[in-house]
N, C-alpha and C positions, 0 to 999 in steps of 0.2 A: 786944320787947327790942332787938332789933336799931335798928330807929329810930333808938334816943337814943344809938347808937356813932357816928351821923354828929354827933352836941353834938361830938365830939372832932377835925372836921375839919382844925381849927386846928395838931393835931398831924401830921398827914397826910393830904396829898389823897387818898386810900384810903379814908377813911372816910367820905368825902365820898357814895360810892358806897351806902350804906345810905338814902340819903336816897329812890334811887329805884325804883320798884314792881317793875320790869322785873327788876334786879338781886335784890331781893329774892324773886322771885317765883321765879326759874332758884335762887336758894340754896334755896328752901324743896323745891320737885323734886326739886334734888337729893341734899340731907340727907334727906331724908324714902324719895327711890329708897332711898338706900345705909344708911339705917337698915335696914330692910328686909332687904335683903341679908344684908346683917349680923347679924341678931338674927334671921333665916329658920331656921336647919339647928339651931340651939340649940333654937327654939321647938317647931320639930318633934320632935326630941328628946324633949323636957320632954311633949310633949302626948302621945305615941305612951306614953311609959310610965304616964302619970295615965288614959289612955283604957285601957290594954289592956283585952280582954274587952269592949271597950265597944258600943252598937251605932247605928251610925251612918248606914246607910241604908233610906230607908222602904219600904216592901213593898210601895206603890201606884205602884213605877214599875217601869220593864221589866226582864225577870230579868237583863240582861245587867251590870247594875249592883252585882250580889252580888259581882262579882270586887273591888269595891271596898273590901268591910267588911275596916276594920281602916286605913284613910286616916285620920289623926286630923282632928276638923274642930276649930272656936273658932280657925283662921286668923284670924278679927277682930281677934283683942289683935295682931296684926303692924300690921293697919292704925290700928287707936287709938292705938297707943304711938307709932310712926314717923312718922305723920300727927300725932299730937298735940305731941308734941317739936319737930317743926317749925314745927308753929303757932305752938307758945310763943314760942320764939325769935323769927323772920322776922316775927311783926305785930306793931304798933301795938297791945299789951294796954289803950290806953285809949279805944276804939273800943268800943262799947257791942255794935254786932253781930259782932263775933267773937265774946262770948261766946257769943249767943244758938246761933250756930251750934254751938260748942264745947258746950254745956250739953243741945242735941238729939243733938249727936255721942256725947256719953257715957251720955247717959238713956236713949237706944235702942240704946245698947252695954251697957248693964247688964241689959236687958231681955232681949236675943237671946243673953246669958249664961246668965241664970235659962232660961231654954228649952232652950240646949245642956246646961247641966249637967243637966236632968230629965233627960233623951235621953239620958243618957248613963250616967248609975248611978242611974238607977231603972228603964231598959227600954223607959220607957214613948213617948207620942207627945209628951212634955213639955208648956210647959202648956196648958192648953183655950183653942180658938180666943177662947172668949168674956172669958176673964180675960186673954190678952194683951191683945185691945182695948180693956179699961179701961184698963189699965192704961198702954198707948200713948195712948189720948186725954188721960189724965190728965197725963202728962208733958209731950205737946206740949200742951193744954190751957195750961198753965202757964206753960212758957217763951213760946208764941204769945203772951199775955194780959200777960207782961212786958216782950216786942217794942212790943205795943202802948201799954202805959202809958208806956214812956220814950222811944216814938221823939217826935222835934219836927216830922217831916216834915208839911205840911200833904196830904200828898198817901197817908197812909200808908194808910189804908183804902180809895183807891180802884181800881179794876181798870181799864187801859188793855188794848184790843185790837189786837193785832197787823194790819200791814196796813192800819190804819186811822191817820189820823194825829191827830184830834182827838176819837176814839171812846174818853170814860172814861166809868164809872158810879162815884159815888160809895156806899159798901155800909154804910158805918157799921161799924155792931157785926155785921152781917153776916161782916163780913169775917175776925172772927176764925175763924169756920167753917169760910171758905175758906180758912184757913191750915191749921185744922186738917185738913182733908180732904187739905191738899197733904201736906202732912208726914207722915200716916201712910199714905197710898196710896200716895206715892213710895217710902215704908219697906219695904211689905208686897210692892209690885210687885215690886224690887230681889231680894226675898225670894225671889219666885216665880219669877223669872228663874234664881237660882241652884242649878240641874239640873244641872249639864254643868262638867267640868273647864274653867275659866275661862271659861265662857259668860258671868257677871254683872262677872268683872271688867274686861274687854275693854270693851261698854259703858258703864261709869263712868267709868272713863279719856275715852270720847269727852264725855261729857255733861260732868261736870265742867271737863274744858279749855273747852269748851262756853263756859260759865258764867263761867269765868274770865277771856273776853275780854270776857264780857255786865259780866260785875261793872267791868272795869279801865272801858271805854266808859260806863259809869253813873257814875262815878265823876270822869269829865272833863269840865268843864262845858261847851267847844268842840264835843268829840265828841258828848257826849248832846244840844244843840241842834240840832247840824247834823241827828243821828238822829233827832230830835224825839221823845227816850224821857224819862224821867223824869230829872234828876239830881238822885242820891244824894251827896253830900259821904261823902268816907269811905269808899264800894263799894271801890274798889280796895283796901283790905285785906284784900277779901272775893274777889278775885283772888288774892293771897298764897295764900288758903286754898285755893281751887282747886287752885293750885301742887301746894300741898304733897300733895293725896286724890289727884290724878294721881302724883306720884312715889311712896307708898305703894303706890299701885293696879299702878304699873311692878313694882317691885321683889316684892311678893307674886307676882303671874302671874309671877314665874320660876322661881315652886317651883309654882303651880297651875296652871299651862298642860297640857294631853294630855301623859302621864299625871301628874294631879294625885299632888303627895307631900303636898299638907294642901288641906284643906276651907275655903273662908271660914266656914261656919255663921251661925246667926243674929248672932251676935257681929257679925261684918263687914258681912252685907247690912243688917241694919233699922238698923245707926249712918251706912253711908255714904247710904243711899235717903234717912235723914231728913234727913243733911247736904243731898244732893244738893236735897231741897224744901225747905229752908229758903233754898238759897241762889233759890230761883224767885221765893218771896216777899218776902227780902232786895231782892232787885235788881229787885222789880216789875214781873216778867216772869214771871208765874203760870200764864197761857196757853201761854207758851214751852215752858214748862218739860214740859206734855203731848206739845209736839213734837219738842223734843229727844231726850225720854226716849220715845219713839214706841215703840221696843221693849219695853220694860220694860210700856207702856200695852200692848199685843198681846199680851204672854203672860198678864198679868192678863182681857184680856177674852176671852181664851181658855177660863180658868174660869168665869169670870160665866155663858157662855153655853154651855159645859157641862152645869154645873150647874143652871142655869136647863132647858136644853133638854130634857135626864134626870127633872127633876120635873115637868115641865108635859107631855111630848107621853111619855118613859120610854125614848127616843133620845139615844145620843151623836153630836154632831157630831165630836168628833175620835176618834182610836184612844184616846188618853191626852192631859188637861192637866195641867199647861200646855204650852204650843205646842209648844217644843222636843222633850219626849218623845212627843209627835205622830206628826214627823218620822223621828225614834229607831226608832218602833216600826214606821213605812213604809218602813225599812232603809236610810235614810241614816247614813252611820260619823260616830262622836261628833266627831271632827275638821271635819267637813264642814259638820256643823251650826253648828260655836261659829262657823268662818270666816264662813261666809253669815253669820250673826247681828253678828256685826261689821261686816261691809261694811253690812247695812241700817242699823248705829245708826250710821253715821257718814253714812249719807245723811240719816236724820233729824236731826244734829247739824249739819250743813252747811244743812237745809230751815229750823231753826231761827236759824242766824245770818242766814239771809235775810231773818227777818223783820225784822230791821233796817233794809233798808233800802228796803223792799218797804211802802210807807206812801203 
């Protein structure tokens, strides 16, 4: 929407200023921060009386987390709504991958819904691992598969390697796989991360800005040659969006930072993880997107090899996964944890813009 206020320049050099990404990208921040803010003490409000009785944390992580029950969680609808109002506005609505992004943003916001809401007036551990994962492949299935029918990029199926300057493989129909793998691992990860009063969101704020300079840079055809990355016509809307999952992500962690006064819950993690892998695939930085998000990948193959090591040898490698309540349970204070865990994903987000120019 905003866009087409700069047609009106002729009335004021003012509007002039909508024309550019930069401008746009600091409005969507920070509408999207101070949405946030703003709709924060109301939501919580609303959620604390619709949860009362309700039960919200699980019984496989360390007792010290029972002081918690009765935090309402579904903090996501702060992020969908603030994030999404923003978007509206601040993009280029005829940009074909905003949607795509917008359309995983709300599919796996609807999905981490139906999960919190079992979990929450029915008792139970909400739904079975295996019926969420149709149900996320199917979604991102979907929207990947209409990524791919309307993009025109000659370039859309194939995988460039970081590091490397003329290393792509072309994947074909392959490729939708690997979007799908990105999309709901990035989802699921995000997921797994979110243990700890603002453990998961401290990270997406890094990754996302992340991605929003990867997208602005893909999007400039100077910049992406000199980079010798792919350019995308159009990416930098997909910066806008960035923008705005960072200013959402600001404005939430000022109610879930130690001590958390609401829960992201699945609502929040599997919409922003999916956002967050869409935008790796969007912007053709698939690979990146593992190194950026390096933590989110750690606390995931924390599980993997858990659980793998438990069935196969009847040994835990760590005290508790995923990683963090590890740590937790090796008597590091929850403070300490979420810090360290920030400082690392912003080294993996800083390892990740290197690979720009490291070719």
């Amino acid at each position: 929407m905003a866009p087409y206020l700069s047609h009106y320049a002729d009335v004021s050099i003012l509007f002039n200023l909508f024309r550019y990404l930069s401008f746009r990208g600091g409005g969507a921040l920070l509408s999207a921060m101070l949405l946030s803010l703003a709709l924060g003490p109301w939501l919580i409000a609303k959620l604390r009386t619709m949860q009362q009785g309700g039960t919200t944390i699980r019984e496989d992580v360390p007792s010290a987390h029972m002081a918690k029950k009765g935090t309402p969680t579904m903090g996501g609808f702060l992020l969908l709504v603030s994030s999404s109002l923003s978007i509206l506005f601040w993009t280029d609505l005829n940009v074909a991958s905003v949607w795509i992004v917008l359309l995983l943003f709300w599919g796996f916001g609807a999905i981490g819904f139906w999960d919190d809401i079992r979990k929450i007036h029915h008792a139970s551990k909400g739904i079975s691992a295996r019926v969420k994962l149709i149900v996320e492949l199917s979604v991102a299935g979907g929207v990947c598969a209409l990524y791919l029918w309307q993009s025109d990029l000659p370039f859309s199926t194939s995988l460039a390697l970081p590091f490397f300057k003329d290393l792509v493989f072309e994947l074909g129909l392959c490729y939708l796989l690997l979007s799908l793998f990105l999309v709901v691992g990035s989802a699921n990860a995000v997921n797994l991360t979110d243990g700890l009063d603002g453990l998961a969101t401290g990270p997406l704020i890094a990754a996302v800005g992340c991605f929003g300079l990867i997208a602005y840079l893909s999007g400039h055809a100077i910049y992406a040659t000199h980079l010798n990355i792919f350019y995308i016509p159009d990416a930098g809307e997909l910066g806008v969006m960035c923008a705005a999952f960072a200013g959402s992500c600001l404005g939430f962690l000022w109610f879930n930072a130690p001590p958390a006064r609401i829960f992201m819950g699945d609502t929040g993690s599997l919409s922003m993880g999916a956002a967050l892998g869409a935008m790796g695939v969007l912007t053709k930085h698939e690979i990146v997107l593992g190194i950026v998000g390096g933590l989110f990948v750690l606390e995931t193959l924390s599980v993997i090899v858990q659980v793998a090591s438990f069935q196969l040898f009847g040994k835990r490698v760590f005290a508790i996964a995923p990683l963090h309540h590890h740590f937790e349970q090796r008597g590091w204070a929850e403070s300490t944890i979420v810090v360290r865990f920030w400082i690392v994903s912003i080294l993996f987000a800083l390892l990740g813009l290197a690979t720009l120019k490291i070719r």
